[in-house]
N, C-alpha and C positions, 0 to 999 in steps of 0.2 A: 719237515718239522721234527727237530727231538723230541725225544721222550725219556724224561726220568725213570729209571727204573724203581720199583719198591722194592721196600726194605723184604728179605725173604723169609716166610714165616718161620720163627723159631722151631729146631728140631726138640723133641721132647727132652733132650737133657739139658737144654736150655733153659728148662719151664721148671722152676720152682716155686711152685705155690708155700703158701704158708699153711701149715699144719692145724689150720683154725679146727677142720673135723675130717674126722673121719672112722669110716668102718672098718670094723677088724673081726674078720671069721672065726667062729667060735664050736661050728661044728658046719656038716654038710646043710647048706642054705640058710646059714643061719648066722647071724652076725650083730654086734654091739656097736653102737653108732656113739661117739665120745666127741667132747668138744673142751676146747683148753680151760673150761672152768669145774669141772669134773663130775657134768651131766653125762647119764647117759642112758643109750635104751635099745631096746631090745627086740630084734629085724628078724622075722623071718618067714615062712610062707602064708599066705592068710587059711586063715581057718585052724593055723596049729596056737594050742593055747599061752597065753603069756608073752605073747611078743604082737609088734604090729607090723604089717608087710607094707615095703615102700607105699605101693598105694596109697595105704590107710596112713601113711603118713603124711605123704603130699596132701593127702586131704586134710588133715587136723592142721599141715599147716598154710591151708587155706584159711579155715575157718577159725584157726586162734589171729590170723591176721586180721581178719575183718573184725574179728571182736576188739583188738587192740587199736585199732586204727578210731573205729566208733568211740572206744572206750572214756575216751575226756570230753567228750561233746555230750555222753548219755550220761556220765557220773557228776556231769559239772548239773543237768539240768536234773536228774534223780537222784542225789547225794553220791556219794563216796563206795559207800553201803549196800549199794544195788546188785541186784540179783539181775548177772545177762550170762543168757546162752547161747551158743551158734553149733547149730546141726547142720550137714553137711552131704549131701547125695554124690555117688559118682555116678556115671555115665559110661561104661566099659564099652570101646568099638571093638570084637573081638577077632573080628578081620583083619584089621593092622595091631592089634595087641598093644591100644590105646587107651588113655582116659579120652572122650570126645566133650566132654562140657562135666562141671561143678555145679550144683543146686545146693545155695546155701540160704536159713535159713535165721536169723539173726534175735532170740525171742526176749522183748524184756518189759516190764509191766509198767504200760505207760497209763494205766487209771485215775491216776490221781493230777493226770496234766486235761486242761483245757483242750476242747479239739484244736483250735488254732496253735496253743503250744507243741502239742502232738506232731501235727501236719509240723512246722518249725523244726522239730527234733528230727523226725525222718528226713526228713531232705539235708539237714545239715551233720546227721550221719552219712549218708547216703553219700555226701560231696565227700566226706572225712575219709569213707573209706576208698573212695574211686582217687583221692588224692594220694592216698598213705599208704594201703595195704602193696606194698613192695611184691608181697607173694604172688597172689592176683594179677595183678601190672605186667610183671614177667611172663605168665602164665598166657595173657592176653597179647605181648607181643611179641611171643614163641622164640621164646630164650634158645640157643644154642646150647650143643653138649657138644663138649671137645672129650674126644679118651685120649689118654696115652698109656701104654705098657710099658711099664717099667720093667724089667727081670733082671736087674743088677742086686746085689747087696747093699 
């Protein structure tokens, strides 16, 4: 029986990504993270002031994702206007020099809803963000990291 051969993975000067982001060193460990609409922020080890370290980044955008994803299910049923926050834990494995699990924490004041609306709102956030949050999702089905080095001009 033959066998089709596959196509052979692209060598790295093949690989042109689009320049959607990227970081750019700004001194020893320390780097600005810019994206083509001319956001940008500020990388560098945790505990030094003024910047936030990949970690703490991955984590915020954990928890800006689950807030977004909830966001039209909780604003549609508590107006526009609503006050929501999402806190965020990491979980450091410091054996393999991991995050092992996220504890996030989703806080918004649902007082003025019926319990049975309540119960309704949780669960249909709760689908909203198991559906939506892209970040999570990835996260939960252990995305790949490809490098390549560049050292051309």
């Amino acid at each position: 029986m033959a066998t089709t051969p596959s196509a052979p993975d692209p060598s790295p000067a093949e690989i042109t990504p689009a320049p959607i982001l990227v970081a750019e060193r700004t001194g020893p460990a320390t780097y600005t993270g810019r994206n083509e609409r001319g956001a940008t922020v500020a990388i560098g080890p945790e505990g030094n002031e003024g910047v936030f370290s990949p970690g703490e980044l991955l984590a915020i955008a954990v928890a800006a994702c689950i807030g977004m994803s909830a966001d039209s299910r909780i604003s549609s049923e508590l107006g526009d206007d609503v006050d929501l926050a999402v806190g965020i834990t990491r979980t450091k494995d410091g054996d393999y020099n991991r995050y092992s699990g996220f504890t996030a924490e989703l806080v918004v004041d649902g007082s003025t809803l019926s319990p049975e609306r309540l119960v309704r709102l949780v669960a249909t956030a709760t689908k909203a963000i198991d559906r939506h949050c892209t970040v999570s999702r990835t996260l939960k089905a252990g995305a790949s990291v490809d490098v390549y080095i560049n050292t051309s001009d």
